[in-house]
ROMI-124921 format. One record per residue (C-alpha): residue number from 1; x, y, z. Coordinates in nm, 2 decimals. Layout:
BEGIN
<votor = NUM	px = X	py = Y	pz = Z> .
...
***
This chain:
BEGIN
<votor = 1	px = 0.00	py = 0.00	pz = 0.00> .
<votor = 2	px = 0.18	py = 0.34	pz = -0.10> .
<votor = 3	px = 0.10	py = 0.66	pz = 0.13> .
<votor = 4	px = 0.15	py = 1.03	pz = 0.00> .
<votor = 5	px = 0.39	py = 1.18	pz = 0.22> .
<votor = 6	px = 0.15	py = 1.42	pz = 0.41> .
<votor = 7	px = -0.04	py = 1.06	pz = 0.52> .
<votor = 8	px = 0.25	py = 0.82	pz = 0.56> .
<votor = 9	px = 0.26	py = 0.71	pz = 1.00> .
<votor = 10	px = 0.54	py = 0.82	pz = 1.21> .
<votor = 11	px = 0.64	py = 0.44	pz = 1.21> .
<votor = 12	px = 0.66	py = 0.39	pz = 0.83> .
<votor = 13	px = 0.91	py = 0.63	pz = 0.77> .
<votor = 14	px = 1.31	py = 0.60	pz = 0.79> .
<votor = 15	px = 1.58	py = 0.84	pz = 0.84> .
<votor = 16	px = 1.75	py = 1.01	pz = 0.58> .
<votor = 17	px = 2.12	py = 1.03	pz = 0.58> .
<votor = 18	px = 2.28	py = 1.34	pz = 0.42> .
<votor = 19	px = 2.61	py = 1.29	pz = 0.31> .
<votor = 20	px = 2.84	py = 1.56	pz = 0.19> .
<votor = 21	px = 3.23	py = 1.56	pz = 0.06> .
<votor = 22	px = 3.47	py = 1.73	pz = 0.31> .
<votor = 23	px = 3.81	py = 1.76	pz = 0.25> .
<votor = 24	px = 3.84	py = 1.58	pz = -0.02> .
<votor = 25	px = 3.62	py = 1.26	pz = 0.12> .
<votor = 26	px = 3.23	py = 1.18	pz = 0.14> .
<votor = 27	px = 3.09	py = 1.14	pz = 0.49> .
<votor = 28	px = 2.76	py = 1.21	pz = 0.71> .
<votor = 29	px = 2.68	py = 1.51	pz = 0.83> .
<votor = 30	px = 2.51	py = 1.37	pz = 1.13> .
<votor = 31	px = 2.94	py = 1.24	pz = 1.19> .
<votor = 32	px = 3.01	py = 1.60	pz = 1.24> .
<votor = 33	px = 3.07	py = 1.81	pz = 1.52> .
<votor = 34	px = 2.85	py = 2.09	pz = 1.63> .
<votor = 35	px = 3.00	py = 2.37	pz = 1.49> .
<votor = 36	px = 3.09	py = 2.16	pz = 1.16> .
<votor = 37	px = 2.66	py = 2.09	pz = 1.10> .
<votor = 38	px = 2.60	py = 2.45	pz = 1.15> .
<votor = 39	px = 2.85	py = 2.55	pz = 0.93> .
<votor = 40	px = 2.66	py = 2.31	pz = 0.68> .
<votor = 41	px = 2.34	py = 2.41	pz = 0.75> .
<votor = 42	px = 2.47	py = 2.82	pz = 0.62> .
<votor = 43	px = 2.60	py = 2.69	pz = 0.30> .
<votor = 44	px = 2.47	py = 2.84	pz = -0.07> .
<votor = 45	px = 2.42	py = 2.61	pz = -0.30> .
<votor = 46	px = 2.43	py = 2.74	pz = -0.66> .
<votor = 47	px = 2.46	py = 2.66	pz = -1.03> .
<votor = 48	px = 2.73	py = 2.77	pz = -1.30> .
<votor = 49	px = 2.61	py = 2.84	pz = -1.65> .
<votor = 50	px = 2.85	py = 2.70	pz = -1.83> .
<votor = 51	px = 3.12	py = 2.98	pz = -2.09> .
<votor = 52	px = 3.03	py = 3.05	pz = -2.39> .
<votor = 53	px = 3.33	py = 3.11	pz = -2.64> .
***
């Protein structure tokens, strides 16, 4: 049985694990320190167009 997301119980659903590269290696942000998630949480993501000769 499939639930929309506004519907699906408490007890259905499983934690999400962000990952994100640091340093030059992948790992979870929940792994990080304190200061280390907030600085995560501030971050911009954005999009380059790419050049045009």
């Amino acid at each position: 049985m499939r639930h929309s997301v506004e519907s699906l119980p408490n007890e259905e659903r499983q934690r999400c694990e962000v990952w994100t590269r640091v340093m030059g290696y992948h790992r979870p942000v929940s792994q990080f320190n304190r200061g280390k998630q907030s600085e995560h949480c501030e971050r911009r993501h954005f999009s380059e167009q790419a050049a045009t000769p």
